[in-house]
N, C-alpha and C positions, 0 to 999 in steps of 0.2 A: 605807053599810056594810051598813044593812041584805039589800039586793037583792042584793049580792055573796055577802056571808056563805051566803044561801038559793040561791044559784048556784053555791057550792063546794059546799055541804051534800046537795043534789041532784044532783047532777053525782057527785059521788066517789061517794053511797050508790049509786046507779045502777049506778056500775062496779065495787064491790063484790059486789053481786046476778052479773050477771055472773062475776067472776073464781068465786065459791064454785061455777057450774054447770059450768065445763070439764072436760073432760076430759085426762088425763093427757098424752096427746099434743097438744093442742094448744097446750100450753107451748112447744112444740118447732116452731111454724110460721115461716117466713119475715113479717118486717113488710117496709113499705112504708117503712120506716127503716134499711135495710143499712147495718150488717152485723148487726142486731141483730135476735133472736128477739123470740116476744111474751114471755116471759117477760123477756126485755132489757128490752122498751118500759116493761111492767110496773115491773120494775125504779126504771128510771129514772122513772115517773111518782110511782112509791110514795115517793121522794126529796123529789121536786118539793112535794107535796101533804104531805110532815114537813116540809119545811124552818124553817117559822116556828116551829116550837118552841124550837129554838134563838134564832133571831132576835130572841124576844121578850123568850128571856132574856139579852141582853145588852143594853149602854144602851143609851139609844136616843139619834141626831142629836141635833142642836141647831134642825136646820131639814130640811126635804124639799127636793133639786135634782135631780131627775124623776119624770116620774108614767109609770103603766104602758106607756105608747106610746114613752116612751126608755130604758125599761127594756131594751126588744127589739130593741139598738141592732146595729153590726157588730162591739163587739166580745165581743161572745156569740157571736159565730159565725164566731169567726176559725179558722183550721186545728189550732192549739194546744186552744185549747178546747175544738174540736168531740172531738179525738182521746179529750181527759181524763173529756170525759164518755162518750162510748162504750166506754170503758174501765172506769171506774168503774161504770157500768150493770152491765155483763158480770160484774163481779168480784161485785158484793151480788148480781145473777142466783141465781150459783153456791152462793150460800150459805140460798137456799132451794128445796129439791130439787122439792116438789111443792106439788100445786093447794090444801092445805088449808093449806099455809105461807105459800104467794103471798097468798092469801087474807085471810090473816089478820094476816097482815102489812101489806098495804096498809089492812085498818078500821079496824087501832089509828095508825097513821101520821095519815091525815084528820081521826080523831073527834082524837085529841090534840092535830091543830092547830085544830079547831073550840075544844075546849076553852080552848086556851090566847089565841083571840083573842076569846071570850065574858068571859076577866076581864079583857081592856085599857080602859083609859079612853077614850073620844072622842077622837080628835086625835094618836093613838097613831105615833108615829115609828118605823122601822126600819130599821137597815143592811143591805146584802145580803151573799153572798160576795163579789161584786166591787166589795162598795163603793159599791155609788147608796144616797142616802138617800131613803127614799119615805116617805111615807104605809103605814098598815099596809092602807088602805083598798085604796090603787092594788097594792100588792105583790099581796093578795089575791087581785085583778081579773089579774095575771096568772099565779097556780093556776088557775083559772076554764081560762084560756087553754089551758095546761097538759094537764089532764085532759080535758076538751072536746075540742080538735084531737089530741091524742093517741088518745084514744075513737073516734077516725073511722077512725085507723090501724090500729089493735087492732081494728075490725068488720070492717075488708076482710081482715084477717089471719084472722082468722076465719071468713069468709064471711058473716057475716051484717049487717041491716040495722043501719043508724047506730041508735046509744039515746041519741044527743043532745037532753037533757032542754029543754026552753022557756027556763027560767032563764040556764042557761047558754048557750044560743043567744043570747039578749039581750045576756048581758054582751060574750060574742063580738063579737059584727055590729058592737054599738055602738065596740068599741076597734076594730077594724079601718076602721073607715069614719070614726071619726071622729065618729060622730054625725050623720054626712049620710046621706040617703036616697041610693040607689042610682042611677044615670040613669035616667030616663024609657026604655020601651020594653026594659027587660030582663026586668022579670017575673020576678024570684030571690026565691025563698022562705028563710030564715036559711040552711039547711042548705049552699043552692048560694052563696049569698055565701061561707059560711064555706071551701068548697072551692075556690071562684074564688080569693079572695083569697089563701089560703094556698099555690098552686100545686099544690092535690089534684086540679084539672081543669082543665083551658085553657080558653084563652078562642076561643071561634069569630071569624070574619073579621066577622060582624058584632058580635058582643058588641064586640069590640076598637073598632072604630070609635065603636060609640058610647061607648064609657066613655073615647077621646082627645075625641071631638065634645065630651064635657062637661066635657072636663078632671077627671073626677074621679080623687082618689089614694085610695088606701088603705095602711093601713101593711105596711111590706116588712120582714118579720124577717131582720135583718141589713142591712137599707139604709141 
């Protein structure tokens, strides 16, 4: 929990520092998420990163029957869903007009869920919206996710360089792989894992061969 905690806690203040420097127009840019602005993405990540508040306060399971890598299953990503949250994104959007709302909105969201997962016990159970029982550990691990890969969208919306912090890089790489090293002869540093695997970049005709040569998987949001 620990490592996690210090991967959300890093990761979100980072994109906090961020959201308080933009400028007024660039709420208003095209993401690499259509049909959604960054203020959409925003939106939606500011969600993402409150959600355990509630979570925490209601009971918790009896027992955990998945952990963060079946969290990210297909039915998160079926055409229904995807609609309600592009939807729901747009709609809170609207309801904060400019950069010091966005702002300020998204630190109290993060620090509240910081907050509120610094007074659980060890061992701490939670339900989601759709019902997985997890661990609060694994839930957490995918905010991480979350904000992270969201963070890459929001920079090229932006134009500027990833601020994908180390912490969070780690938590990343490791749920997406699995915990396996990468195949031999790719030479990816987190950032281009993180982009490979999430389909932010293709894979080249040699990447591809050798990551079939070694049979390696990685997880497929929605697969």
């Amino acid at each position: 929990m620990d490592e996690v905690r210090a991967a959300f806690r890093d990761e979100c203040a980072r994109l906090a520092e961020i959201l308080r420097g933009l400028a007024e127009a660039d709420l208003d840019r095209p993401t690499p998420c259509p049909p959604w602005t960054t203020r959409d993405l925003v939106a939606h990540v500011r969600t993402g990163a409150g959600r355990l508040v509630d979570m925490l306060a209601a009971p918790a399971p009896d027992r955990a029957e998945v952990d963060a890598a079946g969290y990210f299953g297909a039915a998160k990503f079926t055409p229904e869903v995807d609609g309600a949250r592009i939807d729901s994104a747009r709609r809170e959007a609207r309801e904060r007009p400019g950069v010091p709302e966005v702002a300020a909105d998204f630190a109290q969201a993060w620090r509240a869920t910081d907050e509120a997962v610094a007074a659980q016990p060890p061992g701490r159970l939670v339900r989601t919206r759709h019902g997985d029982a997890m661990t609060l550990t694994e839930f957490l691990r995918t905010r991480v996710v979350e904000v992270g890969v969201h963070g890459l969208d929001l920079a090229e919306a932006l134009d500027r360089r990833p601020w994908l912090t180390p912490t969070a890089a780690a938590v990343v790489v490791d749920l997406l792989t699995g915990g396996r090293p990468v195949p031999d002869g790719l030479d990816w540093d987190p950032l281009t894992v993180i982009r490979k695997a999430t389909g932010r970049a293709g894979l080249t005709d040699r990447e591809r061969a050798l990551v079939e040569e070694a049979g390696f998987r990685w997880l497929a949001f929605g697969g």
